[in-house]
mmCIF entry with sequence, helices, sheets and N, C-alpha, C, O atoms, coordinates in Angstrom:
data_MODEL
# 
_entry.id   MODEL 
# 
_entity.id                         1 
_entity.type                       polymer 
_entity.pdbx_number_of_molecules   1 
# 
_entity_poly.entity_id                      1 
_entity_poly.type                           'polypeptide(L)' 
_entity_poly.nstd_linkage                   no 
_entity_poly.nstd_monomer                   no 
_entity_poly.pdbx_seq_one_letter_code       
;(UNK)(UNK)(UNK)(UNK)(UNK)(UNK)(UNK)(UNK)(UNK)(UNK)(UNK)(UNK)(UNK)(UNK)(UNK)(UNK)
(UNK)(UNK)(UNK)(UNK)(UNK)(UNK)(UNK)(UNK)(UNK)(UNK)(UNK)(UNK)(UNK)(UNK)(UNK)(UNK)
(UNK)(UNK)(UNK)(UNK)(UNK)(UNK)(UNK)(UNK)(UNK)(UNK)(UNK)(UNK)(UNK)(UNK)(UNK)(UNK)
(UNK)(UNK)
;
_entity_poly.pdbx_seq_one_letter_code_can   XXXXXXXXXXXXXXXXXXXXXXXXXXXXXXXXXXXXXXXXXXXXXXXXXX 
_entity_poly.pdbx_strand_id                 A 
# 
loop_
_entity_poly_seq.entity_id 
_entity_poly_seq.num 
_entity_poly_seq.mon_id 
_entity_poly_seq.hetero 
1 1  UNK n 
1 2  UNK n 
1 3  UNK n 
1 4  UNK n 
1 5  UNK n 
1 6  UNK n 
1 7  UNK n 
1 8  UNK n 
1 9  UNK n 
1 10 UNK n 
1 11 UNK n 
1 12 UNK n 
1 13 UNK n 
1 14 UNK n 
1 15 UNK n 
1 16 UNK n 
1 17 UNK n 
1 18 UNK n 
1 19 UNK n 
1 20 UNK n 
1 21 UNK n 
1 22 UNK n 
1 23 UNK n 
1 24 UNK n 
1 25 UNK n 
1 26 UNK n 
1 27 UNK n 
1 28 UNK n 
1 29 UNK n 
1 30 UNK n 
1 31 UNK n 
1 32 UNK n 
1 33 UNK n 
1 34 UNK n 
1 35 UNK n 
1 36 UNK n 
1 37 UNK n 
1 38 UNK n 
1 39 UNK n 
1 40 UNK n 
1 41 UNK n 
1 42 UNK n 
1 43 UNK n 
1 44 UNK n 
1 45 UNK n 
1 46 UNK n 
1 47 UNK n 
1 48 UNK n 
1 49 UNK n 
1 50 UNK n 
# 
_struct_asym.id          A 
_struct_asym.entity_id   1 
# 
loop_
_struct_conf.conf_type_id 
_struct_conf.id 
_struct_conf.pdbx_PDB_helix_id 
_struct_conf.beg_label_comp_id 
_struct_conf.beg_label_asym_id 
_struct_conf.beg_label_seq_id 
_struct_conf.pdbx_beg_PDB_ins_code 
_struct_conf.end_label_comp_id 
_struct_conf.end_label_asym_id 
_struct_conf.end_label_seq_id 
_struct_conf.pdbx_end_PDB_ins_code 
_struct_conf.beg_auth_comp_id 
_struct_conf.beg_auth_asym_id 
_struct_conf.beg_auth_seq_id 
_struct_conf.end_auth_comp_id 
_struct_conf.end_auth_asym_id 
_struct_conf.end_auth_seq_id 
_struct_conf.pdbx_PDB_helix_class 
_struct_conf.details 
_struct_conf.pdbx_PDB_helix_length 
HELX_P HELX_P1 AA1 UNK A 8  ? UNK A 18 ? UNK A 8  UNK A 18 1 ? 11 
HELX_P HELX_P2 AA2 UNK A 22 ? UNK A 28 ? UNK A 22 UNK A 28 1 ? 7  
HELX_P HELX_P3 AA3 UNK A 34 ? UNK A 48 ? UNK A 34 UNK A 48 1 ? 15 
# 
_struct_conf_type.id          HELX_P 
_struct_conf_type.criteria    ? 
_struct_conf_type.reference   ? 
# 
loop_
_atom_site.group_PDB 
_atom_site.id 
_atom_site.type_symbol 
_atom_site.label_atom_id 
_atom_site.label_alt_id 
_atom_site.label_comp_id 
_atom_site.label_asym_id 
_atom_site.label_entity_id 
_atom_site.label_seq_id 
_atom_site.pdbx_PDB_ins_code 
_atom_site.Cartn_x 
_atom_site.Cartn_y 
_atom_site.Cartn_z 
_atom_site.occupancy 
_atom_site.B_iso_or_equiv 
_atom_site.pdbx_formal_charge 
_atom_site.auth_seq_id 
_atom_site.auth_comp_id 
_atom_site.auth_asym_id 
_atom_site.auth_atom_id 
_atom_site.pdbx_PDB_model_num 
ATOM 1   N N  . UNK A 1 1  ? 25.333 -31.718 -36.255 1.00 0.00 ? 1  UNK A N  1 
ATOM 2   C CA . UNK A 1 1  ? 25.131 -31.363 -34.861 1.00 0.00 ? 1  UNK A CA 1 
ATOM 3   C C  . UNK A 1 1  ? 26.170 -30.321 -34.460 1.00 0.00 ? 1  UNK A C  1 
ATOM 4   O O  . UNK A 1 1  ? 27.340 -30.447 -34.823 1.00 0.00 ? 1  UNK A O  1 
ATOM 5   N N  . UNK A 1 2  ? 25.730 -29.223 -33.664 1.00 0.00 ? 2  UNK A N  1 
ATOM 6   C CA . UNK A 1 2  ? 26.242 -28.100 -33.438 1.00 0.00 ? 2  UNK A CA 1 
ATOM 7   C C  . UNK A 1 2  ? 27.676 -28.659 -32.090 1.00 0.00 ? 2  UNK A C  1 
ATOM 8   O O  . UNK A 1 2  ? 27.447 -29.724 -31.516 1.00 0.00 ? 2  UNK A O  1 
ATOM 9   N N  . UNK A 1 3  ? 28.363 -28.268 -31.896 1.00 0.00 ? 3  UNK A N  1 
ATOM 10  C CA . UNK A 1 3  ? 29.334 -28.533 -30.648 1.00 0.00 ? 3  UNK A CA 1 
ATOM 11  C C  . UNK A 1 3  ? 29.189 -27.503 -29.733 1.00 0.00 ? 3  UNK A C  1 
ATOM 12  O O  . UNK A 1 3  ? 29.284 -26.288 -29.904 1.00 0.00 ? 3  UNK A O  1 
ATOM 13  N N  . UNK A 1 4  ? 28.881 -28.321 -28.473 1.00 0.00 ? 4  UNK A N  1 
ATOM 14  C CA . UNK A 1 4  ? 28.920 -27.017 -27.509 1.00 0.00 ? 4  UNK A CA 1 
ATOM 15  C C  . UNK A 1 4  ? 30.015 -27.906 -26.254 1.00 0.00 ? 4  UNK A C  1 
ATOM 16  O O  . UNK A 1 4  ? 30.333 -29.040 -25.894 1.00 0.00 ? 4  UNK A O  1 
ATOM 17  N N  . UNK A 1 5  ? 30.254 -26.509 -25.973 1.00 0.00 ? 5  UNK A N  1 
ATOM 18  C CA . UNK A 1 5  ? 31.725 -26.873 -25.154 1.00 0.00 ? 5  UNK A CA 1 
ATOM 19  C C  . UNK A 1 5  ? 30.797 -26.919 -23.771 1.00 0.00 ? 5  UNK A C  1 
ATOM 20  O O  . UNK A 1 5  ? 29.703 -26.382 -23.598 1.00 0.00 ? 5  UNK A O  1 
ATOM 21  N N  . UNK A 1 6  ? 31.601 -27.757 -22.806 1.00 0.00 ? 6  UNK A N  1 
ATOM 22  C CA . UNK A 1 6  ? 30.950 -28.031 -21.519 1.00 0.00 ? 6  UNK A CA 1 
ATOM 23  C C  . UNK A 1 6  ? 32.096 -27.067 -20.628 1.00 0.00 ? 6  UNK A C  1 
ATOM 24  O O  . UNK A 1 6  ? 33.281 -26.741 -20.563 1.00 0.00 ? 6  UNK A O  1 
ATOM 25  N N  . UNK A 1 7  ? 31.039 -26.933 -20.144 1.00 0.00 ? 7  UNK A N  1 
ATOM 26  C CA . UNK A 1 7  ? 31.676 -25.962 -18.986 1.00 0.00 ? 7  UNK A CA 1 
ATOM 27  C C  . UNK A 1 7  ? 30.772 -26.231 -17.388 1.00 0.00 ? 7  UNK A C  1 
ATOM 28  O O  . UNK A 1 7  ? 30.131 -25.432 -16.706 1.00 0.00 ? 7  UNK A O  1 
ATOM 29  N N  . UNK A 1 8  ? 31.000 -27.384 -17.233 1.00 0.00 ? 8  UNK A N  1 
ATOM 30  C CA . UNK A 1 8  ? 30.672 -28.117 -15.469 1.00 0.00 ? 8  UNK A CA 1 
ATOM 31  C C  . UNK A 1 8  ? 31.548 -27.808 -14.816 1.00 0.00 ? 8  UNK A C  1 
ATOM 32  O O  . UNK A 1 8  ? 31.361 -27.028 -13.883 1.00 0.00 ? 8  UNK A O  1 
ATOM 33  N N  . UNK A 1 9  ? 32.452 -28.180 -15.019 1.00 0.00 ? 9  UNK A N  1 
ATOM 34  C CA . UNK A 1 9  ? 33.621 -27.467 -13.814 1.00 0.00 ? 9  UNK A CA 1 
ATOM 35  C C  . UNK A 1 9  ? 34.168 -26.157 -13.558 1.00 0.00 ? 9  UNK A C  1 
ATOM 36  O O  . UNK A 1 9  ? 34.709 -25.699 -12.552 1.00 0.00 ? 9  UNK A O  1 
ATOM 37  N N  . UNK A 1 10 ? 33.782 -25.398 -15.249 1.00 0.00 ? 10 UNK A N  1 
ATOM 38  C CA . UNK A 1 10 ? 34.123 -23.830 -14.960 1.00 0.00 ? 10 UNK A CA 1 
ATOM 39  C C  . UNK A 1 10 ? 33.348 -23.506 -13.249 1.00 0.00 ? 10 UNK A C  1 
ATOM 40  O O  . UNK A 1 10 ? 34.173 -23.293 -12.361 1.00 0.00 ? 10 UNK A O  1 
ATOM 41  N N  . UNK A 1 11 ? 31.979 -23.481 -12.874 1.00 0.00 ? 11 UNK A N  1 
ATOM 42  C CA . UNK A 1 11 ? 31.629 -23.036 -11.809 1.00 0.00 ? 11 UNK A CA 1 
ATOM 43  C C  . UNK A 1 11 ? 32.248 -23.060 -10.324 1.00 0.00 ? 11 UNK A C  1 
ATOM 44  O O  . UNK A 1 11 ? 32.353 -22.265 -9.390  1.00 0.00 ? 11 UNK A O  1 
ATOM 45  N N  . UNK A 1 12 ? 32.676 -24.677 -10.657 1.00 0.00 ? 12 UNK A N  1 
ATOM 46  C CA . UNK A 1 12 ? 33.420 -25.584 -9.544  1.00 0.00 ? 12 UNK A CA 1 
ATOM 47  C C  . UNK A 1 12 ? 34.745 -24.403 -9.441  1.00 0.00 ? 12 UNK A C  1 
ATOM 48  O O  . UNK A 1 12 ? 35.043 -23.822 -8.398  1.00 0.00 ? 12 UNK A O  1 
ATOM 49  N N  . UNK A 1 13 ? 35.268 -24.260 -10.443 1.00 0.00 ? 13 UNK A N  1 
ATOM 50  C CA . UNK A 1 13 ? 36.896 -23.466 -10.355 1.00 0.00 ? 13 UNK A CA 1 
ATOM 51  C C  . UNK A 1 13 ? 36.414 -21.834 -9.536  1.00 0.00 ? 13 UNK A C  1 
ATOM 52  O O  . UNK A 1 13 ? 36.939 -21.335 -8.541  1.00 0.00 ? 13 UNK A O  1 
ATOM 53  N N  . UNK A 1 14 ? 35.276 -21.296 -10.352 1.00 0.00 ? 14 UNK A N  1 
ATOM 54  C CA . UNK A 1 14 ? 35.026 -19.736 -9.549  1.00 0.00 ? 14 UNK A CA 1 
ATOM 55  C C  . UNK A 1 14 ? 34.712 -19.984 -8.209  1.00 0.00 ? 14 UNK A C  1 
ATOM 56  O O  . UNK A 1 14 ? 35.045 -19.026 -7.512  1.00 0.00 ? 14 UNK A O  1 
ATOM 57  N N  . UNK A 1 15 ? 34.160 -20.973 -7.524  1.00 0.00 ? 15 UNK A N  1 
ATOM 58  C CA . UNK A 1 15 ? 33.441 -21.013 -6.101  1.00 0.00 ? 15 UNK A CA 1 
ATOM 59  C C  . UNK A 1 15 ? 34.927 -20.866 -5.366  1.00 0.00 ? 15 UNK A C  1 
ATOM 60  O O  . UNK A 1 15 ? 35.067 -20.075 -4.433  1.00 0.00 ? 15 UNK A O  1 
ATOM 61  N N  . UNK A 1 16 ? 36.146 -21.775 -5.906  1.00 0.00 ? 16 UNK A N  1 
ATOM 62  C CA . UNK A 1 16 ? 36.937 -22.188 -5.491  1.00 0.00 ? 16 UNK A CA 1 
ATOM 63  C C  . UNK A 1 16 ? 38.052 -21.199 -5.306  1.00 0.00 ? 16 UNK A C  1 
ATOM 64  O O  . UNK A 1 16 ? 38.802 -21.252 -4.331  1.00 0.00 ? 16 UNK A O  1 
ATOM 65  N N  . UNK A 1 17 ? 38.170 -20.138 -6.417  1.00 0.00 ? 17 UNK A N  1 
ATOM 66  C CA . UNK A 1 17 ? 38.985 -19.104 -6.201  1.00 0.00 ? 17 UNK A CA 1 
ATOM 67  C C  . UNK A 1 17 ? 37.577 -18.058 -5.288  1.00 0.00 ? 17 UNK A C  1 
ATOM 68  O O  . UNK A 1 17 ? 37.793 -18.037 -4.077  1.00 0.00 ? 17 UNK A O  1 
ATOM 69  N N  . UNK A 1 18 ? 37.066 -17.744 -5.454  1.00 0.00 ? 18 UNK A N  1 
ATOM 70  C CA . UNK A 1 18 ? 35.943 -16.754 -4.313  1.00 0.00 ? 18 UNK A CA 1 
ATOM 71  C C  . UNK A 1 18 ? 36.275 -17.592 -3.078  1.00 0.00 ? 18 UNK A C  1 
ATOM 72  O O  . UNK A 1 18 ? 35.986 -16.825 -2.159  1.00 0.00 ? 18 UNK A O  1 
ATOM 73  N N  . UNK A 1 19 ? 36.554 -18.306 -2.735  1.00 0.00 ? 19 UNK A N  1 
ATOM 74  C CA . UNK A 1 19 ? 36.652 -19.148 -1.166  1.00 0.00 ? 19 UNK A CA 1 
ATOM 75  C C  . UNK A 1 19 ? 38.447 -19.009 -0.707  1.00 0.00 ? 19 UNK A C  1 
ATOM 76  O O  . UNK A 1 19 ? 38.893 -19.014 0.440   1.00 0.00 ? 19 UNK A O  1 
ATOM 77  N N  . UNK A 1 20 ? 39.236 -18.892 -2.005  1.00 0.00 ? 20 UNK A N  1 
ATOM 78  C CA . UNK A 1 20 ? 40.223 -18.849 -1.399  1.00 0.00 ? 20 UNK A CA 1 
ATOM 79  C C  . UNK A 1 20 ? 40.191 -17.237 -1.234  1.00 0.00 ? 20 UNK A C  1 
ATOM 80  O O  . UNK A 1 20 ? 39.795 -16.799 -0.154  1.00 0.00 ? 20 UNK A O  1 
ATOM 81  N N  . UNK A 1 21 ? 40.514 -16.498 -2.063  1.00 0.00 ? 21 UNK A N  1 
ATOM 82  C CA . UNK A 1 21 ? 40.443 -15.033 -1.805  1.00 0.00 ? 21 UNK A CA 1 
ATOM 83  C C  . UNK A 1 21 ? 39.463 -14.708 -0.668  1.00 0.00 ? 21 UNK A C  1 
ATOM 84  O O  . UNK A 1 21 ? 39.381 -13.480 -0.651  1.00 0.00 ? 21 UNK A O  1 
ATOM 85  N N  . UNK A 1 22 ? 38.783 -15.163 0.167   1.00 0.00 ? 22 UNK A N  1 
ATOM 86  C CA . UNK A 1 22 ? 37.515 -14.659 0.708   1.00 0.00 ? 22 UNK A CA 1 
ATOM 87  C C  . UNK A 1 22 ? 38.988 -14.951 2.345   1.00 0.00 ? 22 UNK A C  1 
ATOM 88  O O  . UNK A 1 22 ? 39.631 -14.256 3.131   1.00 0.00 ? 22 UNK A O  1 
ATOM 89  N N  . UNK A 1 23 ? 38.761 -16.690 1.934   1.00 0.00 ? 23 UNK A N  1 
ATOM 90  C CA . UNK A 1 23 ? 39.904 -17.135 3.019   1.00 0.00 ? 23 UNK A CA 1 
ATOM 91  C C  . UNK A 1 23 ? 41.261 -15.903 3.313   1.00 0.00 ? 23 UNK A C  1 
ATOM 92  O O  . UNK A 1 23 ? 41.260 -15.662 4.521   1.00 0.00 ? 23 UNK A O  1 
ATOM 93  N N  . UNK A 1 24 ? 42.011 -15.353 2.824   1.00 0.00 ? 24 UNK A N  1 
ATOM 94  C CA . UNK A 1 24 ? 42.816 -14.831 2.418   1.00 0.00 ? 24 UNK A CA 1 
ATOM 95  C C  . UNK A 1 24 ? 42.748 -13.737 3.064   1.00 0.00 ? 24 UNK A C  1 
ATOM 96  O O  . UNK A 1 24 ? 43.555 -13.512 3.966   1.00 0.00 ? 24 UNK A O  1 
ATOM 97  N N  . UNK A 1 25 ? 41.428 -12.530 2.608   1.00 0.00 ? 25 UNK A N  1 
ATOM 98  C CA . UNK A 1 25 ? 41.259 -11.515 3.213   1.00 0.00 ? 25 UNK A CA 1 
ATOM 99  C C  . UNK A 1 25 ? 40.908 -11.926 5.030   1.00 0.00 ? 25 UNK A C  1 
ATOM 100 O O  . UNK A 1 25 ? 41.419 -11.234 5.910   1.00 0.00 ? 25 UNK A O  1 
ATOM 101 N N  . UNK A 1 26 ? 40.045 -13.044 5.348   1.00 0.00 ? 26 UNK A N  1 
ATOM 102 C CA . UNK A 1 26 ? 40.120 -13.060 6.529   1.00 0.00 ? 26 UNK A CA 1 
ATOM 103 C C  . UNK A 1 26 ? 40.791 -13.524 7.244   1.00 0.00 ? 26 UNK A C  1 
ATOM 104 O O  . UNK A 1 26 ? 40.354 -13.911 8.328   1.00 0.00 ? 26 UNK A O  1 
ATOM 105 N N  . UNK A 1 27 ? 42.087 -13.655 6.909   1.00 0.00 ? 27 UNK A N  1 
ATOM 106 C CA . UNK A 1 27 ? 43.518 -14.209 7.297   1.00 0.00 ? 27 UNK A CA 1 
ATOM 107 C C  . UNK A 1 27 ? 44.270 -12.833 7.887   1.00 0.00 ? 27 UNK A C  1 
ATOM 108 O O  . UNK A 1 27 ? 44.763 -12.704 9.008   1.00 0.00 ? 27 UNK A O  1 
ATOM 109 N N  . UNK A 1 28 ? 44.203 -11.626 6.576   1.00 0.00 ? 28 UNK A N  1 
ATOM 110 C CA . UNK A 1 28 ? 44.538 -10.471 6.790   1.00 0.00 ? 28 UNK A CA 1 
ATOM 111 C C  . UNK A 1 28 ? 44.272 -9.899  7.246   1.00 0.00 ? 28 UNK A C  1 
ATOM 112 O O  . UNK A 1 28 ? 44.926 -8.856  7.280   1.00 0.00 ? 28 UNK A O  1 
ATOM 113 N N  . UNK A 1 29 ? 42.747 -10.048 8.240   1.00 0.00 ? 29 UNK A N  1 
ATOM 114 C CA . UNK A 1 29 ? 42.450 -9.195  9.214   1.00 0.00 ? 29 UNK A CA 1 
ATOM 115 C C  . UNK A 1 29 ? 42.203 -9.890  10.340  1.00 0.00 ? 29 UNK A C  1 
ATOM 116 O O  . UNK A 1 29 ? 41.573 -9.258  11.188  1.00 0.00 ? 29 UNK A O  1 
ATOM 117 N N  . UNK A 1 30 ? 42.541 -11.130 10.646  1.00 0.00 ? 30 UNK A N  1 
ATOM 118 C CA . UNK A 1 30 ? 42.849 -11.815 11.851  1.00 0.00 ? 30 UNK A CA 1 
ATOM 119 C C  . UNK A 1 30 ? 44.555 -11.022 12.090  1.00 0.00 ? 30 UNK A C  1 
ATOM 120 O O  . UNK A 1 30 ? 44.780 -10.188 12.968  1.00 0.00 ? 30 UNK A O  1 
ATOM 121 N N  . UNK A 1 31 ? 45.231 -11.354 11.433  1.00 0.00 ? 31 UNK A N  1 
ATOM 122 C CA . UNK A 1 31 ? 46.577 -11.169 11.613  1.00 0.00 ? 31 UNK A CA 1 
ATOM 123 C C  . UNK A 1 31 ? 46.830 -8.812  12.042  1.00 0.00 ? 31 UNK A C  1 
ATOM 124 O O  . UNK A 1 31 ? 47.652 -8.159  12.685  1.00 0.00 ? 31 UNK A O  1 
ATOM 125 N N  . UNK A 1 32 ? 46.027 -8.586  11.505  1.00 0.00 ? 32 UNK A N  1 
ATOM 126 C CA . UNK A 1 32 ? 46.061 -6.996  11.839  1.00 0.00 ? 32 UNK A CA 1 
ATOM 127 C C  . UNK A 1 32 ? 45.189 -6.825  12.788  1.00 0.00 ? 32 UNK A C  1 
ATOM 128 O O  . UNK A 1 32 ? 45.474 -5.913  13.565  1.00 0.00 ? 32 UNK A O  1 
ATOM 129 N N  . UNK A 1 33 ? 44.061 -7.483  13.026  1.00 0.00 ? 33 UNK A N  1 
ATOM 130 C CA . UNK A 1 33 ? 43.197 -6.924  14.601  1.00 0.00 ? 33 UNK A CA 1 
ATOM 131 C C  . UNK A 1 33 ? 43.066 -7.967  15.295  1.00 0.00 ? 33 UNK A C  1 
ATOM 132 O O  . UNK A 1 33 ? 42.089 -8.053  16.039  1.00 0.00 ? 33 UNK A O  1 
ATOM 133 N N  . UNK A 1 34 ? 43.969 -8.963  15.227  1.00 0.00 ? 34 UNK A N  1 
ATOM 134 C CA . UNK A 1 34 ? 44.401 -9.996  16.176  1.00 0.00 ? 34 UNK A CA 1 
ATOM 135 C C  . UNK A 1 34 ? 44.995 -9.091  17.181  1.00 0.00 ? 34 UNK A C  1 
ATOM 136 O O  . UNK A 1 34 ? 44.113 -8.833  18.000  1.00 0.00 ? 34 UNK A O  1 
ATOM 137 N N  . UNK A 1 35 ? 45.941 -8.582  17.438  1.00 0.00 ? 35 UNK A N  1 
ATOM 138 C CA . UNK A 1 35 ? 46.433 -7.784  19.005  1.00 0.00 ? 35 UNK A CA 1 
ATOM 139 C C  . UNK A 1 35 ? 44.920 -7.256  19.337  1.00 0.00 ? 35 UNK A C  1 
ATOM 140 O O  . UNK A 1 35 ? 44.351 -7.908  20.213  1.00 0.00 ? 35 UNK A O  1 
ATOM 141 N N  . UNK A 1 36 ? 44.355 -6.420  18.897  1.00 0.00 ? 36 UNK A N  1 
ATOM 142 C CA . UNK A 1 36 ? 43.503 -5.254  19.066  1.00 0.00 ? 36 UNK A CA 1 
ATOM 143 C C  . UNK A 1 36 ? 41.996 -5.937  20.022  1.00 0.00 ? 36 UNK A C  1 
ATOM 144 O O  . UNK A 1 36 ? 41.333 -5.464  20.946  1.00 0.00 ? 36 UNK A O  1 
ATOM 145 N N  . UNK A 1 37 ? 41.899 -7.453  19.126  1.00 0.00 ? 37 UNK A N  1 
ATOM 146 C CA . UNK A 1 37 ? 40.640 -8.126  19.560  1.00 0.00 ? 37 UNK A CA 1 
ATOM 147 C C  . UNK A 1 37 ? 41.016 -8.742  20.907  1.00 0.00 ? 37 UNK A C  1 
ATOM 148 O O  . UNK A 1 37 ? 40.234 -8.846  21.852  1.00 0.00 ? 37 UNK A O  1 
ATOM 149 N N  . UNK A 1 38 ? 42.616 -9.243  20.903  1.00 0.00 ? 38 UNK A N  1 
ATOM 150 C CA . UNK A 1 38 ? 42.710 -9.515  22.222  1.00 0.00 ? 38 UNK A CA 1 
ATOM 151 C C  . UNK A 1 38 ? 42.840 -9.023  23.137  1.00 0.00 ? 38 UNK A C  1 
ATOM 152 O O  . UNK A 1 38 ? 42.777 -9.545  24.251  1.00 0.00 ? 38 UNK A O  1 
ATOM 153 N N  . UNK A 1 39 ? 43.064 -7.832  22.869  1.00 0.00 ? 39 UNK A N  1 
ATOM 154 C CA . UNK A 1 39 ? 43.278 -6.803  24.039  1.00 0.00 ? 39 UNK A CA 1 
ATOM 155 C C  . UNK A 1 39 ? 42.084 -6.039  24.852  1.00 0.00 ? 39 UNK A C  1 
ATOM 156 O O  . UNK A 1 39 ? 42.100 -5.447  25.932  1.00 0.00 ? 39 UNK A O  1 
ATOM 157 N N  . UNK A 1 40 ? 41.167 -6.257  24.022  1.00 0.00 ? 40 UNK A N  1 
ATOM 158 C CA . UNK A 1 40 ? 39.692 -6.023  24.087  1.00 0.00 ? 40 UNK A CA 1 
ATOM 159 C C  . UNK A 1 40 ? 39.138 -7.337  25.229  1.00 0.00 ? 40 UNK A C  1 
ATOM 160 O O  . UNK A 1 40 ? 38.529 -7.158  26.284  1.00 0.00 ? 40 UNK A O  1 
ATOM 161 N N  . UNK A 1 41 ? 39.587 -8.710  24.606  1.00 0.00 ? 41 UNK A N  1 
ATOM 162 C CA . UNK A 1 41 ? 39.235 -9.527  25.662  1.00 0.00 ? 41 UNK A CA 1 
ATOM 163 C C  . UNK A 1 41 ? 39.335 -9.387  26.814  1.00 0.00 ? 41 UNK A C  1 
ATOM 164 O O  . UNK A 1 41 ? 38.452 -9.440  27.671  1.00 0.00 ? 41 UNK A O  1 
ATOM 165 N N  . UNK A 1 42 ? 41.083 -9.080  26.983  1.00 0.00 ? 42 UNK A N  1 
ATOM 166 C CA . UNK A 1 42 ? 41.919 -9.190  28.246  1.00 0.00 ? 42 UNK A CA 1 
ATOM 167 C C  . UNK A 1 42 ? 41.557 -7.969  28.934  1.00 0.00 ? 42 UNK A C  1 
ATOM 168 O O  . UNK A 1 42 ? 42.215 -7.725  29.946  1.00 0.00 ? 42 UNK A O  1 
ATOM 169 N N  . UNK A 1 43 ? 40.620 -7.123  28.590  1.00 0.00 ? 43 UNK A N  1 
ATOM 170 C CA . UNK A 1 43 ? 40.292 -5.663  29.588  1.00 0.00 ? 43 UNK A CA 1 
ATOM 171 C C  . UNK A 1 43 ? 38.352 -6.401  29.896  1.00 0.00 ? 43 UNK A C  1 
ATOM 172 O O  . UNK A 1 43 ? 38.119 -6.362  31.104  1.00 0.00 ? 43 UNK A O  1 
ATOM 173 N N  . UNK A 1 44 ? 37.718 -6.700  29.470  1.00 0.00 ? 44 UNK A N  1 
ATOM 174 C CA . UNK A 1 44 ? 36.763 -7.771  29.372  1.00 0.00 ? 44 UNK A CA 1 
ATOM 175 C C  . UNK A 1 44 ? 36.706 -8.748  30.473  1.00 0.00 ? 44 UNK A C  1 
ATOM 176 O O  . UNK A 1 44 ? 35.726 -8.952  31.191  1.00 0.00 ? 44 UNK A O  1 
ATOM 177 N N  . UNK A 1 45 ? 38.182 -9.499  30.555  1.00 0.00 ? 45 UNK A N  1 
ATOM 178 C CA . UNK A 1 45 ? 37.774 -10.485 31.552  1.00 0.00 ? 45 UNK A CA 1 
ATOM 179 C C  . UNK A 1 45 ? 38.369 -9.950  32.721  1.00 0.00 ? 45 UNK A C  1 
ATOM 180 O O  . UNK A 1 45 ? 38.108 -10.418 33.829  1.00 0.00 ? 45 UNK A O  1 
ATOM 181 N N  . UNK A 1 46 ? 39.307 -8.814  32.524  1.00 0.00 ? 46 UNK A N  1 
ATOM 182 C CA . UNK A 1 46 ? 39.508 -8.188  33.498  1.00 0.00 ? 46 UNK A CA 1 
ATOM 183 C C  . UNK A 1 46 ? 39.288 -7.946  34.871  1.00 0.00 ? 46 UNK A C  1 
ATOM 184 O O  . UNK A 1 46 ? 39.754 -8.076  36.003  1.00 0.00 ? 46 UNK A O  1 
ATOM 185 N N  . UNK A 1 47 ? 37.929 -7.345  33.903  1.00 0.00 ? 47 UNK A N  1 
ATOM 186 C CA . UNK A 1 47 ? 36.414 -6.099  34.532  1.00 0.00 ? 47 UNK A CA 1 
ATOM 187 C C  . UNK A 1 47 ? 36.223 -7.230  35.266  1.00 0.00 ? 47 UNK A C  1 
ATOM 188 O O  . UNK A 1 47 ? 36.560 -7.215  36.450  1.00 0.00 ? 47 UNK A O  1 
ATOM 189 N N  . UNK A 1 48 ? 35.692 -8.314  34.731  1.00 0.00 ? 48 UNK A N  1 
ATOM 190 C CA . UNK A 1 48 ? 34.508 -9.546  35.293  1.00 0.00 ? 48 UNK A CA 1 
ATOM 191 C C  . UNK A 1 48 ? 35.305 -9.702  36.403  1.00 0.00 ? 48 UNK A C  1 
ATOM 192 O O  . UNK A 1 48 ? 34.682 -9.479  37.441  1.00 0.00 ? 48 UNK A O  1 
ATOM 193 N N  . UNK A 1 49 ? 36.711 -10.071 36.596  1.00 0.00 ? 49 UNK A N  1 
ATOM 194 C CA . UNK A 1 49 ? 37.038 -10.885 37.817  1.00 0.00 ? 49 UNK A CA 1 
ATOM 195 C C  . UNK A 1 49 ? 37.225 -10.130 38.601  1.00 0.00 ? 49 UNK A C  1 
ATOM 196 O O  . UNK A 1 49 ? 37.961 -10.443 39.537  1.00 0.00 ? 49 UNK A O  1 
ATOM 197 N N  . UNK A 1 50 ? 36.638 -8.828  38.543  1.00 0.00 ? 50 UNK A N  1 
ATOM 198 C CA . UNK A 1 50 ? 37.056 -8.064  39.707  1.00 0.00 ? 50 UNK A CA 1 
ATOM 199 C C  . UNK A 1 50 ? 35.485 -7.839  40.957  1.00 0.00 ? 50 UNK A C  1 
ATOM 200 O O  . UNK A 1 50 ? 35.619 -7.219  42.012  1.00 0.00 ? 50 UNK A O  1 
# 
């Protein structure tokens, strides 16, 4: 009988690094257009309460 190597959890490990790196980049652009998005709000609710 031939041996074949199992690889069930290889998939489990790629989902897992693609989710952290994915996490990661949208960390890095909360943190760089975080001022920018809020400032956008705060002229936004501005307008309204006037």
């Amino acid at each position: 009988m031939l041996y074949l190597p199992r690889e069930e959890g290889q998939g489990l490990v790629e989902y897992a690094l693609i989710l952290v790196l994915v996490a990661i980049v949208v960390i890095v652009i909360l943190t760089v257009l975080g001022p920018i998005i809020g400032n956008v709000f705060s002229s936004i609710g501005g307008a309204l309460r006037r």
